[in-house]
C-alpha positions as CSV (number, residue, x, y, z in Angstrom):
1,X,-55.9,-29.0,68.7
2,X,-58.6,-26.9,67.0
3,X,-61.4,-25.0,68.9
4,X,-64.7,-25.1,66.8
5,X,-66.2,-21.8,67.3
6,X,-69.9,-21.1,66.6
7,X,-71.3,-17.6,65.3
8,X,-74.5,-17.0,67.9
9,X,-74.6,-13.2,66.5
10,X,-74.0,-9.7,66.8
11,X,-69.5,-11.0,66.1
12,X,-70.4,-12.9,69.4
13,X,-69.1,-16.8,69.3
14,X,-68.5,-19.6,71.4
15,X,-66.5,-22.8,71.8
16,X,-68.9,-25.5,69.9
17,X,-67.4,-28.1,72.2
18,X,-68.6,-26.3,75.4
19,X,-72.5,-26.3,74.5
20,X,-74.2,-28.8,76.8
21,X,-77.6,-27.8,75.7
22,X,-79.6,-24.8,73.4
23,X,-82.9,-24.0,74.6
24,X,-85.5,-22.0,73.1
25,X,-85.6,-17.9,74.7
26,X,-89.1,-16.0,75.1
27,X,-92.0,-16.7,73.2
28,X,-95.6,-16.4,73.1
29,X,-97.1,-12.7,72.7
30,X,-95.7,-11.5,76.2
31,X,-92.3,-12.8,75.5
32,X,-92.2,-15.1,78.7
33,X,-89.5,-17.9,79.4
34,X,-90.9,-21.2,80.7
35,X,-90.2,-21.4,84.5
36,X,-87.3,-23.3,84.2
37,X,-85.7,-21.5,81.8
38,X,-86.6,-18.5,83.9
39,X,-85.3,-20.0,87.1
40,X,-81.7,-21.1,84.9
41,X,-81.3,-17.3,83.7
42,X,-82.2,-15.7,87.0
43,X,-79.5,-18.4,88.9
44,X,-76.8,-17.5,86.3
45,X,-77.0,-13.6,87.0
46,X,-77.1,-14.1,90.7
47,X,-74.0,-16.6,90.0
48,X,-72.0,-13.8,87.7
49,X,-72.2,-16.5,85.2
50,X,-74.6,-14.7,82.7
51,X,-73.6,-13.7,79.8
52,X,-76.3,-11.5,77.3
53,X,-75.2,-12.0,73.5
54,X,-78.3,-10.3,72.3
55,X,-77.0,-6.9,72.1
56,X,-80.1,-5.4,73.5
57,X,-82.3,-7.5,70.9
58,X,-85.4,-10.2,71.8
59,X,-83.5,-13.6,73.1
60,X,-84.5,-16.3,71.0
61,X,-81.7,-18.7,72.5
62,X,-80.7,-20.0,75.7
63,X,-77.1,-21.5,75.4
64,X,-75.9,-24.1,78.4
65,X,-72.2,-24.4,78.8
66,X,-70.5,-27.1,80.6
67,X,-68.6,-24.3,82.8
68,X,-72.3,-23.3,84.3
69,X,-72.1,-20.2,81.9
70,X,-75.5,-19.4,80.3
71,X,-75.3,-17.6,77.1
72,X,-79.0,-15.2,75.8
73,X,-78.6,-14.7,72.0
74,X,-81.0,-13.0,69.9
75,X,-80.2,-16.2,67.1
76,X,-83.1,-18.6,66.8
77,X,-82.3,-22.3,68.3
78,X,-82.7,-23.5,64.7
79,X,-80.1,-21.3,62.8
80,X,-77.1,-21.8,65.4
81,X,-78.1,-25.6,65.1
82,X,-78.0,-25.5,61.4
83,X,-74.9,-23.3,61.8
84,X,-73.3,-26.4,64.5
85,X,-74.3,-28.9,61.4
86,X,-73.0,-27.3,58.5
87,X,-69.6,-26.7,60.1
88,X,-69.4,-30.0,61.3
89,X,-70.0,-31.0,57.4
90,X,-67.3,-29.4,56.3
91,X,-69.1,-26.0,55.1
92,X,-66.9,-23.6,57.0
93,X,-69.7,-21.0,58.0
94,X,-68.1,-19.6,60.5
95,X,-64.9,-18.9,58.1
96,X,-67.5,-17.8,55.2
97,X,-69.0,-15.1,58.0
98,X,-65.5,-14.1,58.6
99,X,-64.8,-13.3,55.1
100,X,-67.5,-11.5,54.4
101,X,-67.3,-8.8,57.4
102,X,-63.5,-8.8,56.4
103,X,-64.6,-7.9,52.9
104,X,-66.9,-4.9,54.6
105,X,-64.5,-4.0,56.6
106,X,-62.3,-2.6,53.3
């Protein structure tokens, strides 16, 4: 069996097949969550099942996993959805990423 990871940032990635939903993080000029969002986030830390992907940068994603884990990434919904497509076509994003930090790395 292969797991079908997904780049959300920062060398962060998660198992595709575990996303139950991807919300959209803080917007408007205050950079507020709507009040569910809010409430979801807040219910998460208190749970330990937080995790903050964002590597101190604005969250622009909320990822749902089936395990009750919520995911902040600093990713746009859009791009990790494109990313989730494109893989799923065949383009091998997440093994094109991995090239090219292997190819800084040197």
């Amino acid at each position: 069996m292969k797991a079908e990871l997904l780049h959300i940032g920062f060398d962060n990635v998660v198992a595709a097949k575990r996303l139950v939903a991807i919300l959209p993080g803080a917007s408007g000029a205050r950079g507020a969550f709507s009040s569910p969002t809010h409430r979801m986030i807040s219910s998460a830390k208190d749970r330990g099942q937080l995790l903050d992907m964002t590597n101190g940068r604005r969250t622009k994603a909320v990822l749902v996993l089936d395990s009750g884990h919520v995911m902040l990434s600093a990713i746009s919904p859009r791009t990790i959805v494109g990313r989730l497509i494109a893989d799923r076509n065949g383009v091998r994003a997440l093994a094109a990423w991995a090239a090219k930090k292997d190819d800084s790395e040197d």
